[in-house]
C-alpha positions as CSV (number, residue, x, y, z in Angstrom):
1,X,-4.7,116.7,127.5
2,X,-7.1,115.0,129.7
3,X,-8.2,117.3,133.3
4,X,-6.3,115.0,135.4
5,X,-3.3,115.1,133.3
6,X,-3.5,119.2,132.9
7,X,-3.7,119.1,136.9
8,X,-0.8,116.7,137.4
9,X,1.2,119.2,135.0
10,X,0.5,122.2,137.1
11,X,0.9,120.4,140.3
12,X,4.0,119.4,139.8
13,X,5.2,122.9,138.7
14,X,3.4,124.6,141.8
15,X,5.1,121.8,144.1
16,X,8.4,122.4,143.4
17,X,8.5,126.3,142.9
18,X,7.2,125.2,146.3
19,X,9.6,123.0,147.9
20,X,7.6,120.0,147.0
21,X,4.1,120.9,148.2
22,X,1.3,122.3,146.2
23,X,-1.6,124.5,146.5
24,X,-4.8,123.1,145.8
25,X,-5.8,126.6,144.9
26,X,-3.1,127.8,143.0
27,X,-3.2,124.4,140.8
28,X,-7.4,125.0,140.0
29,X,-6.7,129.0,139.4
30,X,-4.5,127.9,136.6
31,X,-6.8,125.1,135.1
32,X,-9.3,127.9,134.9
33,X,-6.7,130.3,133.4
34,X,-5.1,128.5,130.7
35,X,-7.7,125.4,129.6
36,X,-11.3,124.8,128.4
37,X,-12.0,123.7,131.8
38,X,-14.3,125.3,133.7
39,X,-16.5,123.6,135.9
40,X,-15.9,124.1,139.1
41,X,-16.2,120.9,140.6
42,X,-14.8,118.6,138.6
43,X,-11.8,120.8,138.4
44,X,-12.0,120.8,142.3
45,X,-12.0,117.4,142.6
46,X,-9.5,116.6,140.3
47,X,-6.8,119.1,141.2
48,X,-7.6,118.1,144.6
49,X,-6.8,114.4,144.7
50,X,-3.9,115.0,142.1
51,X,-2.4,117.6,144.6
52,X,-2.8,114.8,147.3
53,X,-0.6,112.3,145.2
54,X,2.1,114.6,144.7
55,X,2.3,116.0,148.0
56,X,3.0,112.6,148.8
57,X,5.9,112.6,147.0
58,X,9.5,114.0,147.4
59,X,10.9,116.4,146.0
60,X,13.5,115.1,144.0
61,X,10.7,112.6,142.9
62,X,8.6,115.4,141.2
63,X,11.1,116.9,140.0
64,X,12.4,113.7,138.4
65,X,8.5,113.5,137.2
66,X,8.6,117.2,136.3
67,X,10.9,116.5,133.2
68,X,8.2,115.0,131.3
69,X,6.6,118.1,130.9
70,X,7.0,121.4,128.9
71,X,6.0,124.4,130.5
72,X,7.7,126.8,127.7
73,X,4.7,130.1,128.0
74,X,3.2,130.6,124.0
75,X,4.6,133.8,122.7
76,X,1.4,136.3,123.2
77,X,0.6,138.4,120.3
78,X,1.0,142.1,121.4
79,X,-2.2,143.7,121.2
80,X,-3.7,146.4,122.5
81,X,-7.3,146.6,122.8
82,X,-7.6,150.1,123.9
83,X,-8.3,151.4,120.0
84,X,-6.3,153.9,117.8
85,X,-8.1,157.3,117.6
86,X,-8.3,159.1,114.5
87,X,-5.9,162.0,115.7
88,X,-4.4,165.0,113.7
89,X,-1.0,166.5,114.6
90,X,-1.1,168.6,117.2
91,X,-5.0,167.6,117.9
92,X,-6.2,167.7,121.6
93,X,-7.9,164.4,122.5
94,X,-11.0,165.4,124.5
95,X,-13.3,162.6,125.6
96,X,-16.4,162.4,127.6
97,X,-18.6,160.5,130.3
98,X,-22.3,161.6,129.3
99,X,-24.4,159.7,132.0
100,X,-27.7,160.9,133.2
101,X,-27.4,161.1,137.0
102,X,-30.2,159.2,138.1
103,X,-28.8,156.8,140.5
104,X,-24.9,155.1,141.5
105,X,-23.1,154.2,138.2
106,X,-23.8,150.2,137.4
107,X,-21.5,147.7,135.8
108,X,-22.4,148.9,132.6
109,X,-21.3,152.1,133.1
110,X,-17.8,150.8,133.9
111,X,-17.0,150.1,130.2
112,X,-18.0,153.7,129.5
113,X,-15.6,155.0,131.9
114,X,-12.8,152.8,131.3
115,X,-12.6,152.8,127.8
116,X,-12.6,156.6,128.0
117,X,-10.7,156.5,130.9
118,X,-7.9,154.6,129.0
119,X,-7.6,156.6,126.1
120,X,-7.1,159.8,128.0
121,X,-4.3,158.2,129.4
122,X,-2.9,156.6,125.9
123,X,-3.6,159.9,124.3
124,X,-2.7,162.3,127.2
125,X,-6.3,163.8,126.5
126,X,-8.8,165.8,128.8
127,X,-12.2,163.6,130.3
128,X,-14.8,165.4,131.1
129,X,-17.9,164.6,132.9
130,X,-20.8,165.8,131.7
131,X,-23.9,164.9,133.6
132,X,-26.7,165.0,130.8
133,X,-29.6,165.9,133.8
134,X,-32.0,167.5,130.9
135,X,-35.0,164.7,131.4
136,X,-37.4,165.6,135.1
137,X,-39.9,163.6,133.9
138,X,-38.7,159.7,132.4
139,X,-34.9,159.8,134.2
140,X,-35.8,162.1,136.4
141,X,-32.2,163.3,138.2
142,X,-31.6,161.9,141.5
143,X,-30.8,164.9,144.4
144,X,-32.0,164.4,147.8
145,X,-31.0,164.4,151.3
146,X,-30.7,160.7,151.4
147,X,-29.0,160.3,147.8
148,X,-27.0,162.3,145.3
149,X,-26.2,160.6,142.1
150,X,-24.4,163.1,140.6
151,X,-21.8,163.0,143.8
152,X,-22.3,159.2,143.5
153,X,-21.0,159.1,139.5
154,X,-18.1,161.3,140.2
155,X,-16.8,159.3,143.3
156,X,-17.6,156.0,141.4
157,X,-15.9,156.8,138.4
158,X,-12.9,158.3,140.0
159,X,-12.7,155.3,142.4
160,X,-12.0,153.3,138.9
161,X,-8.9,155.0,138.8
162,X,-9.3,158.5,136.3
163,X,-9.2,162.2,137.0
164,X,-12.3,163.6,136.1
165,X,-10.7,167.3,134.1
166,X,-13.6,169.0,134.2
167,X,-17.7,168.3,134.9
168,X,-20.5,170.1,133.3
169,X,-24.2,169.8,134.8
170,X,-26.5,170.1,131.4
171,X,-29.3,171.8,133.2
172,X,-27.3,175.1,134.3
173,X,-26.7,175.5,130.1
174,X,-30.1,176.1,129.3
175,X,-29.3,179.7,127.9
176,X,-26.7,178.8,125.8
177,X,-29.6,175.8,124.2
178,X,-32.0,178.3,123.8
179,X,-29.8,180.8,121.8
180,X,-28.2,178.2,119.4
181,X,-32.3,177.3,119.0
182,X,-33.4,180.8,118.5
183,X,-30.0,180.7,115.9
184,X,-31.3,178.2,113.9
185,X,-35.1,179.3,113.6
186,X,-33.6,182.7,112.7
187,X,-31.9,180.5,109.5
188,X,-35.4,178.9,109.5
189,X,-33.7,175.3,110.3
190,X,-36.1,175.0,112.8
191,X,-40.2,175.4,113.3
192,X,-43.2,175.4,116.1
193,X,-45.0,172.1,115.3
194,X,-48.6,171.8,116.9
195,X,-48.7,167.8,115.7
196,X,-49.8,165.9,118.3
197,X,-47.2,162.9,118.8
198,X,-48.9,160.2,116.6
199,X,-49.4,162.6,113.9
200,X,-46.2,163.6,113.9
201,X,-45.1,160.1,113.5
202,X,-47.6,159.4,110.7
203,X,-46.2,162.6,108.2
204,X,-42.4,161.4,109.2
205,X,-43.3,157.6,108.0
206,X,-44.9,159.2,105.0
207,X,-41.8,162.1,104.5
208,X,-44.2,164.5,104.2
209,X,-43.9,167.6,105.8
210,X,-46.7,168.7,108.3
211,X,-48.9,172.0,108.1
212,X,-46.6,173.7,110.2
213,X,-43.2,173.8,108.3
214,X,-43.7,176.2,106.2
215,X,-44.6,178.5,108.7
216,X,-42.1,182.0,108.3
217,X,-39.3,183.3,110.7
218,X,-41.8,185.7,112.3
219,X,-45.0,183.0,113.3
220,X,-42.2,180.6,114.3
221,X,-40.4,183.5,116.9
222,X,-43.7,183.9,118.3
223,X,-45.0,180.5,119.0
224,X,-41.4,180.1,120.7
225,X,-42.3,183.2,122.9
226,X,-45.3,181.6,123.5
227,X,-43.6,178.0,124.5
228,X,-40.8,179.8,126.7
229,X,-43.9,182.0,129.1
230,X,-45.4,180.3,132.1
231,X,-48.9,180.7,131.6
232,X,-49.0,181.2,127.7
233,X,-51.4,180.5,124.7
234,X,-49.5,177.0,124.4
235,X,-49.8,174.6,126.8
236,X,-47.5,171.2,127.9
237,X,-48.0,168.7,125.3
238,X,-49.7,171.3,122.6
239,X,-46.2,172.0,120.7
240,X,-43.0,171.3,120.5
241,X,-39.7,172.5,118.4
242,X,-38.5,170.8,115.7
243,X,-35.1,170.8,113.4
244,X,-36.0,170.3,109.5
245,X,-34.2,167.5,107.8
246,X,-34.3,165.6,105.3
247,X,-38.2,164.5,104.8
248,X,-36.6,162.1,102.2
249,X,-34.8,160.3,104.4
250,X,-34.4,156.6,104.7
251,X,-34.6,156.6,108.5
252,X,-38.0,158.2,109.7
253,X,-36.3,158.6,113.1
254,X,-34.0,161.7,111.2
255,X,-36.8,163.5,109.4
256,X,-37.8,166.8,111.3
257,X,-37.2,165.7,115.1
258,X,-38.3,167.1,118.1
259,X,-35.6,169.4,119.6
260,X,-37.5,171.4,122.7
261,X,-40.5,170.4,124.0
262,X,-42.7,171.7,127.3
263,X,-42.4,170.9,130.6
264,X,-44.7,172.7,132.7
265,X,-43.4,172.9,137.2
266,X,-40.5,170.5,136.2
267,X,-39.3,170.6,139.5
268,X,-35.4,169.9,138.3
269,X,-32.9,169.3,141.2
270,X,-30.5,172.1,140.1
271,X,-32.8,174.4,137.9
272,X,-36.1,174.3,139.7
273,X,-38.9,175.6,138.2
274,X,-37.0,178.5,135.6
275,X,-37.3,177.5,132.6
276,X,-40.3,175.7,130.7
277,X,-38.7,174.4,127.7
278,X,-36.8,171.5,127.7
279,X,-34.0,170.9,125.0
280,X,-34.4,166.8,123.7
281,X,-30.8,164.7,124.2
282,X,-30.2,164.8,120.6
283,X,-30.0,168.3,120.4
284,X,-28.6,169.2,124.0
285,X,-26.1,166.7,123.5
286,X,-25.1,168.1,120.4
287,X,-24.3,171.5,121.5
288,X,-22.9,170.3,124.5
289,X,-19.9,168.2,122.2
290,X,-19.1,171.8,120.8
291,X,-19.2,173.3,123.5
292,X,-17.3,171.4,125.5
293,X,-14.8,171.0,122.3
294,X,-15.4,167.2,122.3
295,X,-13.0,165.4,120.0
296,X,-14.0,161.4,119.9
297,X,-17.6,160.0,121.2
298,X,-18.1,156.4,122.1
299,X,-21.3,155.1,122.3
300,X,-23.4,152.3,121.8
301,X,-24.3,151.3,118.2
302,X,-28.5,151.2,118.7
303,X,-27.2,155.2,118.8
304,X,-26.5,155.7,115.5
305,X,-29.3,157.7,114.7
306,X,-28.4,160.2,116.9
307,X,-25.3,161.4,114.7
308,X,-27.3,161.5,112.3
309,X,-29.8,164.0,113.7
310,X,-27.0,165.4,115.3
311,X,-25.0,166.4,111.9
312,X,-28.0,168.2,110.8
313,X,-27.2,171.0,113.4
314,X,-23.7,170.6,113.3
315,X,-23.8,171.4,109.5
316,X,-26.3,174.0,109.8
317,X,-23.6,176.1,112.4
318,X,-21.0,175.4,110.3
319,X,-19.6,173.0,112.8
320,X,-17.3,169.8,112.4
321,X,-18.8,166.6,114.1
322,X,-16.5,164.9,116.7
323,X,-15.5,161.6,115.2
324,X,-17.8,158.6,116.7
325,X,-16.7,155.1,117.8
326,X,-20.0,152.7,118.1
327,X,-19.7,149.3,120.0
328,X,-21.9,146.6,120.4
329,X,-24.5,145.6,123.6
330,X,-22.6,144.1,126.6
331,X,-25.0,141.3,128.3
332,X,-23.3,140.3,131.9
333,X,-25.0,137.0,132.9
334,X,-25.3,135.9,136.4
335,X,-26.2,139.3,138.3
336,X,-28.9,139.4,140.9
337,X,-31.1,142.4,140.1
338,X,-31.7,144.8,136.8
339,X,-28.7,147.0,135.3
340,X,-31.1,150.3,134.9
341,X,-30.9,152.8,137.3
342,X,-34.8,153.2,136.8
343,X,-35.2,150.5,137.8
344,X,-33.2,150.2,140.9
345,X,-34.5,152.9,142.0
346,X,-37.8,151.6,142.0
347,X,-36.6,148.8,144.1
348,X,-35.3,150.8,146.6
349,X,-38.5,153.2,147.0
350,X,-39.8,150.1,147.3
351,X,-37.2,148.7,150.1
352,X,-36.7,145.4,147.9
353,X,-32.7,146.9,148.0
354,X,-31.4,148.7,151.1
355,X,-29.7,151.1,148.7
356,X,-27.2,151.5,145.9
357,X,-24.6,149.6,147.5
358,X,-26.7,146.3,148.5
359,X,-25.1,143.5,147.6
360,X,-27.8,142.4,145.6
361,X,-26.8,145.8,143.2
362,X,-24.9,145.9,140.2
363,X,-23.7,148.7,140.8
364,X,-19.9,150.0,140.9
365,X,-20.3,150.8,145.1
366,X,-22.0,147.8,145.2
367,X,-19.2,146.1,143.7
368,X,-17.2,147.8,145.6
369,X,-18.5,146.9,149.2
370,X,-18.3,143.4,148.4
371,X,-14.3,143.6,148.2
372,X,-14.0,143.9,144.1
373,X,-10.9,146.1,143.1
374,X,-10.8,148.9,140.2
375,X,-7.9,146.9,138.6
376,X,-9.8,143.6,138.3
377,X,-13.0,146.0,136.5
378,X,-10.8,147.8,134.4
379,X,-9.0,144.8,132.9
380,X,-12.5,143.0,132.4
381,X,-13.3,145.9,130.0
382,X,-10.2,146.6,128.8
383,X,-9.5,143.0,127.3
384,X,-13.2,143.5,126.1
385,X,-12.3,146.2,124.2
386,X,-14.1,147.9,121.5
387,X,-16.2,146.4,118.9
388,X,-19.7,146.5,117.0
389,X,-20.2,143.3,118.0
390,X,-22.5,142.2,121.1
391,X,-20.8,140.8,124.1
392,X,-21.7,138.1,126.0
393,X,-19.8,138.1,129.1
394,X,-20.2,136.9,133.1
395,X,-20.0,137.7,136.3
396,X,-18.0,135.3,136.5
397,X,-15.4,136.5,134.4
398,X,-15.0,140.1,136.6
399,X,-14.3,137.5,139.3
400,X,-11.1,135.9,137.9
401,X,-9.9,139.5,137.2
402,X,-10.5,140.1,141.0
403,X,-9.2,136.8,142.0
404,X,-6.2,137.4,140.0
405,X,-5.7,140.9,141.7
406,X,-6.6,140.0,145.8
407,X,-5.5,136.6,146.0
408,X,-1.9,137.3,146.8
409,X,-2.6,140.2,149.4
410,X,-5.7,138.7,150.7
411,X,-4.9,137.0,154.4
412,X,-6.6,133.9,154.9
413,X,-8.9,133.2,157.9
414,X,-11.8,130.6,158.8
415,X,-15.7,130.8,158.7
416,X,-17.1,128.4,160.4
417,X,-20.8,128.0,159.8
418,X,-23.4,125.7,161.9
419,X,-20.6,125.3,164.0
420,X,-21.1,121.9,167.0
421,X,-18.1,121.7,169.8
422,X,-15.9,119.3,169.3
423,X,-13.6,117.5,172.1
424,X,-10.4,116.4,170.9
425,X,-9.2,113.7,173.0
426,X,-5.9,112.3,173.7
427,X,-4.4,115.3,173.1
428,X,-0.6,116.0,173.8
429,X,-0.1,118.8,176.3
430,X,1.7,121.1,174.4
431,X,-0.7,120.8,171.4
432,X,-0.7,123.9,169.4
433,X,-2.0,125.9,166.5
434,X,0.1,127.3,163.8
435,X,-2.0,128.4,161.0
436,X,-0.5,130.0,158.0
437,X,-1.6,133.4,157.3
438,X,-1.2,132.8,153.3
439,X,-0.4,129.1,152.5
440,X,1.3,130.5,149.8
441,X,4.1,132.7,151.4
442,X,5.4,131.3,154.4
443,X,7.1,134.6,155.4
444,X,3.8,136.1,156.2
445,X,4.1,133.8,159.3
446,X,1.2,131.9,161.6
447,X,-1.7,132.4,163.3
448,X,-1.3,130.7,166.3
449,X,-3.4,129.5,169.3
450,X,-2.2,128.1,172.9
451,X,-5.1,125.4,173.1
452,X,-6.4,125.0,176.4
453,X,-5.4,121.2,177.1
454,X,-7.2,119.6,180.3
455,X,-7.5,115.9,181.2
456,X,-5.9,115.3,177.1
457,X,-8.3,116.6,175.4
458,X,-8.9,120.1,173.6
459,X,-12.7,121.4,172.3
460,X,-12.6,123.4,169.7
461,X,-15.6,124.4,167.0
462,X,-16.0,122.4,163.6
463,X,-19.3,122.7,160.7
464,X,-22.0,120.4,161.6
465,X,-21.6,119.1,158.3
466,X,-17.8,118.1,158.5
467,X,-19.1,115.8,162.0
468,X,-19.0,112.6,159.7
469,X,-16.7,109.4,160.4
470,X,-13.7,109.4,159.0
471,X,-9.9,110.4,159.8
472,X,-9.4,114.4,159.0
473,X,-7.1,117.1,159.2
474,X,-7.7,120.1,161.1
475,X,-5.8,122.8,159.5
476,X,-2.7,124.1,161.1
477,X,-4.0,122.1,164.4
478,X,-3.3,118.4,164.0
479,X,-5.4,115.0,162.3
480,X,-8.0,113.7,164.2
481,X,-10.0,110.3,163.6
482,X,-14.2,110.9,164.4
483,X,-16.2,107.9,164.9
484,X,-19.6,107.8,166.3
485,X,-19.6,112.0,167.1
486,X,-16.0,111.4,169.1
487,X,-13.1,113.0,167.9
488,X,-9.6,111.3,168.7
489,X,-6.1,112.9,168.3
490,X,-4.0,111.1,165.5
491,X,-0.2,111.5,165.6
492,X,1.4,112.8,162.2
493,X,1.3,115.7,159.6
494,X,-0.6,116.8,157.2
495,X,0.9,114.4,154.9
496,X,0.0,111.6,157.2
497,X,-3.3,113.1,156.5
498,X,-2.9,112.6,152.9
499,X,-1.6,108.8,153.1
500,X,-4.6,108.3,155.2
501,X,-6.8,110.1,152.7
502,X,-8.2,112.5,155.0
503,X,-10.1,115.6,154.0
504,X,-8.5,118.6,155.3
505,X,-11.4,120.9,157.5
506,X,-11.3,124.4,159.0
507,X,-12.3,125.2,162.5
508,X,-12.2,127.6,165.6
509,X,-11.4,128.0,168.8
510,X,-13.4,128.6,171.4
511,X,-12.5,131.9,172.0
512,X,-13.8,132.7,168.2
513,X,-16.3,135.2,167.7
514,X,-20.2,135.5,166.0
515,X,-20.0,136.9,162.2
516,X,-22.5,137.3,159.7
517,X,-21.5,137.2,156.0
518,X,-23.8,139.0,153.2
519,X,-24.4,137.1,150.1
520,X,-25.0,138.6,146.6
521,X,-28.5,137.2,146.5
522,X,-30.1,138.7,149.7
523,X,-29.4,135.7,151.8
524,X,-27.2,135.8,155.5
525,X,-24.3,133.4,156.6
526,X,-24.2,133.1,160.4
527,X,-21.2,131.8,161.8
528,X,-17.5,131.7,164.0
529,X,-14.7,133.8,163.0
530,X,-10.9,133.1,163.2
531,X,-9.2,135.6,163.4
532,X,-10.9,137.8,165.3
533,X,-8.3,140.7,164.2
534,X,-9.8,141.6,161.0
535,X,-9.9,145.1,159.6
536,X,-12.8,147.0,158.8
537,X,-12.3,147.5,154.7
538,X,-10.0,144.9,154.5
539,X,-10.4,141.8,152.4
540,X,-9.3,138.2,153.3
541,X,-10.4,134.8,151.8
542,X,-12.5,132.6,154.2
543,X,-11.3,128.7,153.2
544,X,-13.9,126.9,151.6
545,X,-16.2,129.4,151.9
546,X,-14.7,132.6,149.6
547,X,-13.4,136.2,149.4
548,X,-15.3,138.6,151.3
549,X,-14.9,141.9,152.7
550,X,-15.0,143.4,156.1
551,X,-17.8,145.9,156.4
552,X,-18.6,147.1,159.9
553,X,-17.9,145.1,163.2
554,X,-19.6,141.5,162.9
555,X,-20.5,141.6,159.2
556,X,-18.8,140.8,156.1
557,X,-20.2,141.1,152.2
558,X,-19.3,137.9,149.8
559,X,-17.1,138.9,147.0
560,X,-16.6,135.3,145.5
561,X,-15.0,132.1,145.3
């Protein structure tokens, strides 16, 4: 079906669930819903002149017209992309958010926490975050006076809409590490390698085994010793511990990896300065997942290695390995700055972002502050789902999900930008505004305005841009013809508007006050606002502009179209 056909379709559907007028909007939301097309502007322009023609008609007319149509909805295939679990009779399902607390949770970490988030719901199961806060030097944890991530990722992930059972902070289970390593050097699983890191690498490529793993129990116990003691024989870098493996193995990345290594005035957030040995994420992780009694991991598939490693010391304790779920890479196009909370950081020691929730972020508060809803991320992941596949998805997409969850409750209001007086003249006395607070439900009511009327003629604000010749409609005010910079009252409705082929404009009065809207990319909007009655928090949709959100007294952060 051709777009103007689709749009006619739709129209006359919307009209006459409307008593026979339809809603621009409404009519594009569904061409971008349920049809291939998807650029915006032809899709504008087309539902917008096609919406014209039938307003024009009556309403027994269109639904005369209306017959020629079927609008029967395709049976949808019941599917549920929230995955089966591999789950015993009787098992508890205990699932996990492993993030490492450097910075506010980004996008990315929203599939992590709904997907997990889900399935403790579908299985009844326990979520635990665990903040894995076991790197001070390359993601270093982020605890200061200004910012605390590890606040920040709780808030975040419970704003999405899941109860956090239980958090663990890594670096206070440093004891419990260190015994399970002492455990396996006692079973000599595990040995004091002085390789520096390129030889290490050379003997794993080979699968040969350096000079120090045949070290015995005894040499290994005291090189440990000699790790674990601030100001010992072995110094940062000199040594670290590694669990044997398979020096056959196909993978070079599983034979004999590093498990602890040195970290001399770590300077940790939580732990300080106490301990000197530092468990890897492999092996921390590991004992961690027992520990906490994890049943299912999910995690992405460049991780596979690490279940490998990870098995190793699981089978050496006599353990059973949680059952693992990899999925594919998720690239989200059209984002204004780096998903990497090193790298946000960075910008923001830097001042390049005011902070995590900057507009310009990816980031969940980010996200947030800009009027996006947890419903609208949760079912972008959720339909998503699970897979080994990469994902190639858009920003764009996240914002039909929020459109789809704001656009009923959002009020509607005007943003006028650039805005040049205008004097309306010939104006009737009693000339007032009635402007619908939703076009789409009526019983929501008006905004409306008692126009200060003197010698016939009315000034009110328009976008310098809108100042052409032509005959217009003023929305919920009345049609005006503007030749030459004048503007002159024109009897009718906005259907006279339509006959007349008059492009429907927002405005404000004079009374209208200064507002400044925040765009994703770092730029400002300067304008007038009607009305002026806004909440602070509360989202509206500024026509012909966008959704934004209300964020302190004169300032407003751009959602999207």
């Amino acid at each position: 079906m051709e777009l103007e056909d689709l749009a006619r379709k739709y129209a006359l559907k919307n009209a006459v669930e409307h008593e026979g007028e339809c809603n621009t909007n409404a009519v594009i939301g569904q061409i971008f819903a349920e049809s291939e097309f998807q650029d915006k502007g032809k899709v504008g322009r087309a539902a917008g002149k096609i919406c014209g023609e039938i307003n024009q008609m009556s309403l027994e007319e269109q639904k005369e017209e209306i017959e020629a149509y079927e609008y029967e909805e395709p049976e949808k295939e019941e599917h549920d992309p929230i995955p089966d679990l591999e789950v015993e009779d009787g098992e508890d399902v205990v699932l996990r958010l492993a993030p490492n607390p450097n910075g506010a949770p980004h996008i990315g970490h929203g599939r992590m926490a709904v997907i997990n988030g889900e399935l403790k719901k579908k299985y009844d199961g326990k979520l635990i975050l665990r903040y894995d806060d076991t790197d001070p030097q390359t993601k270093r944890p982020l605890k200061n006076e200004e910012y605390d991530a590890y606040k920040m990722q709780k808030e975040d992930f419970e704003w999405l809409g899941y109860d956090i059972d239980e958090v663990r902070y890594c670096s206070k289970n440093f004891d419990t590490y260190i015994e399970y390593a002492e455990e396996l050097i006692e079973m000599n699983k595990a040995y004091v390698c002085f390789c520096s890191q390129e030889e290490g690498q050379k003997y794993r490529k080979e699968g040969k085994a350096c000079p120090h793993r045949d070290q015995d129990i005894s040499e290994t116990f005291t090189h440990w010793e000699e790790m674990k003691k601030d100001g010992g024989a072995i110094e940062e870098g000199e040594a670290t511990l590694k669990v044997k493996t398979d020096l056959n193995h196909k993978n070079p990345a599983i034979r004999d990896f590093v498990a602890f290594r040195i970290i001399d005035n770590p300077d940790h957030p939580i732990t300080g300065d106490e301990y000197r040995v530092w468990p890897m994420l492999d092996f921390q992780g590991a004992i961690e997942d027992h520990e906490m009694g994890t049943t299912h991991i999910f995690r992405g598939k460049e991780l596979r290695a690490s279940k490998e490693r990870q098995e190793y010391i699981y089978d050496y304790l006599n353990w059973e390995y949680p059952h693992v779920n990899h999925w594919g890479n998720v690239q989200i196009s059209g984002l204004n700055a780096p998903v990497s909370g090193s790298e946000l950081n960075k910008m923001i020691e830097k001042n390049e972002l005011e902070g995590w929730s900057d507009p310009r972020a990816p980031t969940l508060r980010a996200l947030r502050r800009r009027g996006f809803q947890p419903e609208a991320i949760r079912e972008f992941f959720i339909e998503m789902g699970v897979t080994e596949n990469d994902v190639d998805a858009s920003i764009e997409g996240l914002e039909k999900a929020n459109t789809r969850v704001i656009d009923e409750a959002s009020d509607r209001a005007f943003f006028v930008r650039e805005p040049i007086s205008v004097k309306i003249e010939d104006c009737p006395n009693d000339l007032k505004a009635e402007i619908p607070v939703h076009p789409e439900y009526p019983e929501r009511g008006n905004r409306e305005y008692d126009l200060d009327v003197e010698s016939s003629k009315v000034e009110v604000y328009i976008e310098e841009n809108d100042l052409e010749d032509g005959f217009f409609r003023l929305k919920g005010l009345c049609n005006v013809r503007i030749e030459d910079g004048r503007a002159t009252f024109e009897p009718g409705d906005h259907k006279t508007a339509l006959k007349n082929d008059g492009d429907f404009i927002h405005w404000a009065p004079m009374s209208a006050e200064d507002a400044v809207v925040r765009m994703p990319n770092g730029d400002t909007e300067n304008g007038l606002l009607e009305p002026k009655d806004i909440a602070i928090g509360e989202v509206v949709q500024f026509e012909r502009f966008g959704f934004v959100r209300k964020d302190s007294e004169h300032t407003f952060f751009y959602g999207h179209q």
